[in-house]
Steps between C-alpha positions, in 0.01 A plus 500: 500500500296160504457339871382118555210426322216420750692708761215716722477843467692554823713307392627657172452848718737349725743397237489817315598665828819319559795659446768438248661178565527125452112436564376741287771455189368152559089537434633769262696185282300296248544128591616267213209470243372156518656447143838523596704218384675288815822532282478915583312464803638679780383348866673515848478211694408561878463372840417592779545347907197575687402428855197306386287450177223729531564847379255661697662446833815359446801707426806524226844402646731545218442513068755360285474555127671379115465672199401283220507628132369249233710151596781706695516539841669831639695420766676837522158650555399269791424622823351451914383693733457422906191708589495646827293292811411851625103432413489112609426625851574313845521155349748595218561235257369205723540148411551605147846566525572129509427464173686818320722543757441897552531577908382819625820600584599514089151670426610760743776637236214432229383704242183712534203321364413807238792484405580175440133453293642854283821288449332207355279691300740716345694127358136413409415823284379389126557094599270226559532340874642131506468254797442168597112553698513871377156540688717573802731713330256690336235529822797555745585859254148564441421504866806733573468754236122526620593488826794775529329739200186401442563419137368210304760294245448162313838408368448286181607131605681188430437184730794189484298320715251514224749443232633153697120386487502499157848370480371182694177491341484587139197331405361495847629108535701522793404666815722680652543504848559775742868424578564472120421851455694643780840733377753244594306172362433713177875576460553141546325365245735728311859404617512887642729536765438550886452848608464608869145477536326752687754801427304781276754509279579160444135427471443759227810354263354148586129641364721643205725213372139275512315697270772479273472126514126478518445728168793315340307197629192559368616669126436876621769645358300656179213555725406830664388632818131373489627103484658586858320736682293425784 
């Protein structure tokens, strides 16, 4: 069995310790090879509502998550999760909660936090991780997989954010601003439809359906994963 590359050797004695389960059918899983056409490319869109930005001290709320294979988008395969506040402490969700809307009285019925990371990893098994700023995605799971097992993992990574920039700026003519890039200005530009911002779910199909535009945008489709990757 091959663990992370660059993982430390406590980590990799950690992850060879874990028991069978999501986490360790997941480090067990090749990611897509970097030649993979986007036409067979299978990626689930994510996202995740945090109480803050910085995955070192701030905490997941809830993950939502989309299946998308090549230019489809599995809808029957989407999914969200309300993690449970039981580790925010004293000051639960805070003034966070005016922006996703997640009290501390629904966190109370809420998933386990292992559990909810074991859920989204399971969906993410053999896939490449799509979202728009997937930096946060991608820290906020790195941070809790180290954090609850002491295991290291470096999901293979596509960034819309990253994609809009060169939508707006193909030959680096046009600047693009910081609103331009946000999710709902970037579905704009597109004619995609309003989604509830700031639901997981709705979030992740919103990431989804705008990298379907972008690629088709920008003449990916006979490309393959390394003109996408971040």
């Amino acid at each position: 069995m091959g663990w992370p590359f660059g993982s430390t050797g406590r980590e990799r004695r950690a992850a060879e310790a874990l028991p069978e389960g999501p986490l360790r059918t997941y480090l067990a899983t090749p990611q897509p090879s970097p030649r993979t056409p986007l036409a067979e490319l299978p990626l689930l869109a994510v996202d995740m509502e945090t109480t803050g930005l910085d995955p070192r001290q701030d905490r997941i709320l809830s993950i939502g998550w989309v299946p998308v294979d090549g230019a489809v988008v599995r809808l029957g395969g989407a999914g969200q999760v309300v993690v449970s506040g039981a580790e925010l402490g004293e000051d639960g969700v805070g003034q966070s909660a005016t922006v996703h809307g997640l009290t501390d009285d629904r966190l109370e019925q809420g998933t386990p936090l292992a559990a909810a990371v074991e859920q989204l990893l399971d969906r993410l098994t053999g896939r490449v991780l799509l979202a728009h700023h997937v930096g946060l995605e991608a820290g906020f799971l790195k941070a809790a997989c180290r954090r609850l097992w002491g295991v290291r993992v470096e999901p293979a990574v596509v960034d819309t954010m990253r994609l809009q920039q060169r939508v707006i700026a193909p030959g680096f003519d046009e600047e693009p601003r910081g609103d331009d890039l946000r999710l709902w200005n970037a579905r704009a530009r597109f004619g995609l439809p309003v989604l509830g911002a700031h639901d997981a779910l709705h979030d992740a199909l919103a990431a989804a359906e705008l990298y379907l535009a972008q690629t088709a945008e920008l003449g990916l489709e006979a490309a393959d994963l390394r003109a996408v990757r971040s």
